[in-house]
N, C-alpha and C positions, 0 to 999 in steps of 0.2 A: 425278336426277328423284325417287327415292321419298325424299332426304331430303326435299325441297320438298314433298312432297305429305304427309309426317310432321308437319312445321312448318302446314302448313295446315287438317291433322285437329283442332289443338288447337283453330280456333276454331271449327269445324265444327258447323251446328245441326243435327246428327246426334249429334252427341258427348253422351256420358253427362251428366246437369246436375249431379251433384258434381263431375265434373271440369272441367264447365265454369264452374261456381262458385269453383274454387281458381284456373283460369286467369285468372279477369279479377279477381282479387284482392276478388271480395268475401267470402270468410272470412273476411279483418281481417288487418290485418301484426301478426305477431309484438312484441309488447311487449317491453320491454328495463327492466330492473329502476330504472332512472332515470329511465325515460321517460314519456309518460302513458298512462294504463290504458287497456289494449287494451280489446276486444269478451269478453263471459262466455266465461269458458274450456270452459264447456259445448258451444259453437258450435264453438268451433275444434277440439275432440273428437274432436263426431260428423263436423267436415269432413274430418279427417285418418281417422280409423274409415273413410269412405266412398272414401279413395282408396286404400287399401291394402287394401280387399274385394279390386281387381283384380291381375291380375297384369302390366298394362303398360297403355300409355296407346292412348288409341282413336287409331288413326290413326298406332301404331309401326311399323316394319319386323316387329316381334317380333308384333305386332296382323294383321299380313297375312300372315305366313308362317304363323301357326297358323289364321288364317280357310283358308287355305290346304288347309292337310293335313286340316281339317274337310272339306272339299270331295272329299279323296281317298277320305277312308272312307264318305262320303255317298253318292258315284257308283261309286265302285268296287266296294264292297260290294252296294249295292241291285240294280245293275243286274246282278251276277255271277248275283243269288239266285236273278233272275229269266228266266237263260237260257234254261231250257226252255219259257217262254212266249213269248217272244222269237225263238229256232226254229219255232215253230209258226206264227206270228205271220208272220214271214217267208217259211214255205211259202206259207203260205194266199194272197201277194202274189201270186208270182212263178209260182205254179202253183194256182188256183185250183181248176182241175179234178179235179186230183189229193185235194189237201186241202181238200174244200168246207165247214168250221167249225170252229171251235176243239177238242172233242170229238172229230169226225175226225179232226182234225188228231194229235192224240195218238196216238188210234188206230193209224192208219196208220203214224207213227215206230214207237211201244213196237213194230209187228208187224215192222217191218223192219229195226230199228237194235236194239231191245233198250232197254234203261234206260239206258244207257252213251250209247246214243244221242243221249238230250235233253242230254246237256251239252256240246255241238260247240259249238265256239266259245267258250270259257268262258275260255281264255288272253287273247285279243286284247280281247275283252269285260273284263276284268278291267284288264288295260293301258290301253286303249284311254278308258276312262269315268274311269280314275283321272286320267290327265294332264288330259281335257276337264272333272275336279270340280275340280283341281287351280286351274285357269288361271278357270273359270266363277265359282265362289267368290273367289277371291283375289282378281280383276282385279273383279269384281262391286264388291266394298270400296274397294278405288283408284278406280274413274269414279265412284263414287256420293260420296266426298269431294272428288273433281276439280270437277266438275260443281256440286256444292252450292258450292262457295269462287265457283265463275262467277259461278250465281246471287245469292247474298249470300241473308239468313238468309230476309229475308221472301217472297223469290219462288222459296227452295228449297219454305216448307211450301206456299204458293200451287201449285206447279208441282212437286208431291212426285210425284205419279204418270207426269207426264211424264220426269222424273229418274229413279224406276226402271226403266221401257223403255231410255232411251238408255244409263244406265249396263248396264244388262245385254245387251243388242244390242250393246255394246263389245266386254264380255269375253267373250261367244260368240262374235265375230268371230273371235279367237285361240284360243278352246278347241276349234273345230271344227278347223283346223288342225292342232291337237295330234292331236284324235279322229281324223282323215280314214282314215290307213294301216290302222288297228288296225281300224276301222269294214267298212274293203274286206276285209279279209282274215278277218273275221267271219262275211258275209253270203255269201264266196264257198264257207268251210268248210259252211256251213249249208244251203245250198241249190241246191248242184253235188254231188249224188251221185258219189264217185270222186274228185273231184279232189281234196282232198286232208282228213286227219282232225283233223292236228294246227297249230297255225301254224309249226312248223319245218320242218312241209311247203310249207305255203301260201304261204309270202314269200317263198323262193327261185323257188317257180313263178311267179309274179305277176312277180318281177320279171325272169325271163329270158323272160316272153313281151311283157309290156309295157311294161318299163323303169319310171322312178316314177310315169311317168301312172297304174298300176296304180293305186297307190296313194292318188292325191289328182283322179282324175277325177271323184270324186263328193263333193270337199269343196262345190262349188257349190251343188249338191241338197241339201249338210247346211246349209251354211245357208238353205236357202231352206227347212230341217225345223226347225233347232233355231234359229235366230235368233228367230222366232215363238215359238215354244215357250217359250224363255227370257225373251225380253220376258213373258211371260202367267206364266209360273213366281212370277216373283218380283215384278210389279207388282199380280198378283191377291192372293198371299200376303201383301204386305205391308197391300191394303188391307182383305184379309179379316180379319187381324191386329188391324187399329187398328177394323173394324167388331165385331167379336166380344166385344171391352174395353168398347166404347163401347154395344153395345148386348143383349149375349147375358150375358158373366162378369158375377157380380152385385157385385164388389169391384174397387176398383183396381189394376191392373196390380204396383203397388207394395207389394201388400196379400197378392198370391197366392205360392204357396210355389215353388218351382223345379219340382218335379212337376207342379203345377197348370200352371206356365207351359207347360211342355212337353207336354201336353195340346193346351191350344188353338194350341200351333206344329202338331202331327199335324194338327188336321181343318182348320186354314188349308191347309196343304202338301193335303190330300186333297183340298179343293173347287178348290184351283190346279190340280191335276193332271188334274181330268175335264179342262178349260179347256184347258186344255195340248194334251191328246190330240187333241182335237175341229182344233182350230187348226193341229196340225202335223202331221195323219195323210197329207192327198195327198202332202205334201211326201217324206214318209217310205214311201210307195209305190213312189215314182220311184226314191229311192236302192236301196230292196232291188233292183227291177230291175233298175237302172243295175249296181250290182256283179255284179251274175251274167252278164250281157251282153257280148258284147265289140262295140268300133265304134262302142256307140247313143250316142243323146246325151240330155238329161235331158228336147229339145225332142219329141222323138220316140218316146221311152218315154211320156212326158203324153199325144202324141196318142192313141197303140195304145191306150192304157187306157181312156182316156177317163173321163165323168167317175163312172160305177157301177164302172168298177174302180178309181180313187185312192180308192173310201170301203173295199174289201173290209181284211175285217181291222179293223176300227173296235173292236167291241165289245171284243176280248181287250186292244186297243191301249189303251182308254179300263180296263181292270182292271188291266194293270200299269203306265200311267204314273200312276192315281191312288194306286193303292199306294207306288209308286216315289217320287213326290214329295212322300209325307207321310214316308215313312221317312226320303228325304234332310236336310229341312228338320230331324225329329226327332234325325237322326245331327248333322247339320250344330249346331243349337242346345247339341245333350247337350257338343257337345266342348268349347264355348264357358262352357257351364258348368263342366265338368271343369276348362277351365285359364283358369278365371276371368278370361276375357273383359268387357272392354267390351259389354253386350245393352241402349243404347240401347231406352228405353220408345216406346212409338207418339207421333209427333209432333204437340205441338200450337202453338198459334197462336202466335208472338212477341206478348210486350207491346205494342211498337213496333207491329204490325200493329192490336189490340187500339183501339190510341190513336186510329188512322187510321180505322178503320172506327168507331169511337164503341161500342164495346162497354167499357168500360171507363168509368169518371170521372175 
């Protein structure tokens, strides 16, 4: 499968356009000293200069395994950072009375846990986001070249925003999966007083009272959190991306320096992220519930809430996933810079398309 999907990233109108300029041969073929004169050797230079800026081809095994691990230190890291908001964040859920604001919320932990306190759960959390950046990133890059090769060049840019929901609604279908265990045994550390502190407490108890359902009864609630979520992640990101280029950066994408680029990756990722939180807070109500629960179902925690309890918890939730998804985006880019990556410019129109529509002569 991923050789075929390797073989299909080459023609890919996602693909970098030096390398899709050396793919369809127009650098010029190599001249042979009896043969008749190539193309200025200036051209074929800067063409070869441009493919060996990278370090593999967009759309390798070696292009997805390192989109990949970018994805580990993106979610892995950020979300680790941000556990003690995250704790609190999930009191304020599942015991509103107790914890009535973020503030309180503090409060009342540092008086009863200590400072040791806010980092419960910070194992599973660290596990648990690494595999779901792992699988969300990676497989992000495999549907988004799947899907484009479907479409064909002109009705990828056409249907460019539609492409990145369904490619990213894919590889969250699998990354929740990954996340589901690590997720349960998070939420139950965090907010069951007693029951247990560390996860080498937590998973042997979870799973001699409830077998694996423990552990995967709330993958359904996660995607009905982070499927949404993920679609808005990376469909608002990418078009915040190509709006910011086209209408805010005062130079061409091509023109700005790797810093600069990485800039406007931050406040893309930041304004995805309010977006994010807004879209997937009920979703992410139900689950804190649901893991602390035993019996409920995700149909029956919705009800009891109802709909002024799925919004509690919004504000802290809307401060760390917007933080959360400008740093991932910023971690996720930095790597791709580091190991000089395939980073595809914001796309624009095919010629061919150009022809059709009469913008062109």
């Amino acid at each position: 499968m991923f050789s075929s999907v390797a073989h299909l990233a080459r023609a890919n109108p996602f693909n970098a356009p030096h390398l899709q300029l050396v793919h369809d041969g127009l650098a010029g073929p190599r001249s042979s000293p009896a043969g008749p004169p190539g193309p200025p050797r200036r051209s074929r230079n800067l063409a070869a200069a441009a493919v060996e800026e990278y370090s593999c081809e967009y759309g390798s095994m070696k292009f997805y395994a390192l989109c990949g691990f970018g994805g580990v230190l993106s979610c892995g890291l950020t979300h680790t950072a941000v556990v003690p908001l995250d704790l609190v964040k999930c009191r304020m859920q599942v015991d509103p009375q107790k914890y009535k604001g973020i503030f309180n919320g503090f409060s009342v932990t540092l008086k009863e846990d200590g400072v040791r306190g806010l980092a419960k759960g910070w194992a599973p959390t660290f596990i648990g986001y690494s595999m779901q950046g792992l699988c969300k990133f990676g497989f992000y890059e495999v549907f988004k070249v799947l899907y484009s090769n479907m479409l064909g060049e002109e009705n990828t840019y056409l249907w460019r925003t539609s492409l990145y929901l369904a490619a990213s609604a894919s590889a969250e279908f699998f990354a929740d999966i990954a996340l589901a265990p690590m997720e349960a045994a998070k939420v139950r550390i965090q907010t069951q007083p007693g029951y247990a502190n560390t996860l080498r407490d937590a998973a042997p108890k979870m799973y001699k009272e409830e077998g694996l359902k423990a552990f995967y009864k709330g993958v359904a609630p996660l995607w009905m959190r982070q499927i949404p979520y993920t679609m808005m992640k990376f469909a608002c990101f990418e078009r915040t991306v190509e709006a910011l280029y086209k209408f805010v950066v005062p130079k061409p994408r091509s023109e700005c320096s790797k810093a600069e680029q990485l800039v406007v990756t931050f406040v893309a990722g930041y304004i995805a992220g309010v977006f994010c939180a807004v879209v997937s807070h009920p979703a992410d109500s139900v689950v804190s519930v649901l893991n602390k629960e035993k019996g409920s179902s995700a149909s029956q925690v919705l009800q009891r809430l109802g709909f002024k309890g799925v919004w509690k918890g919004l504000f802290a939730r809307i401060i760390m996933i917007g933080t959360l998804t400008a740093l991932q985006w910023f971690i996720y880019d930095s790597v791709k810079v580091y190991f000089r990556l395939p980073r595809p410019p914001p796309p624009e129109m095919p010629e061919s398309l150009k022809k059709k529509l009469g913008l062109t002569q």
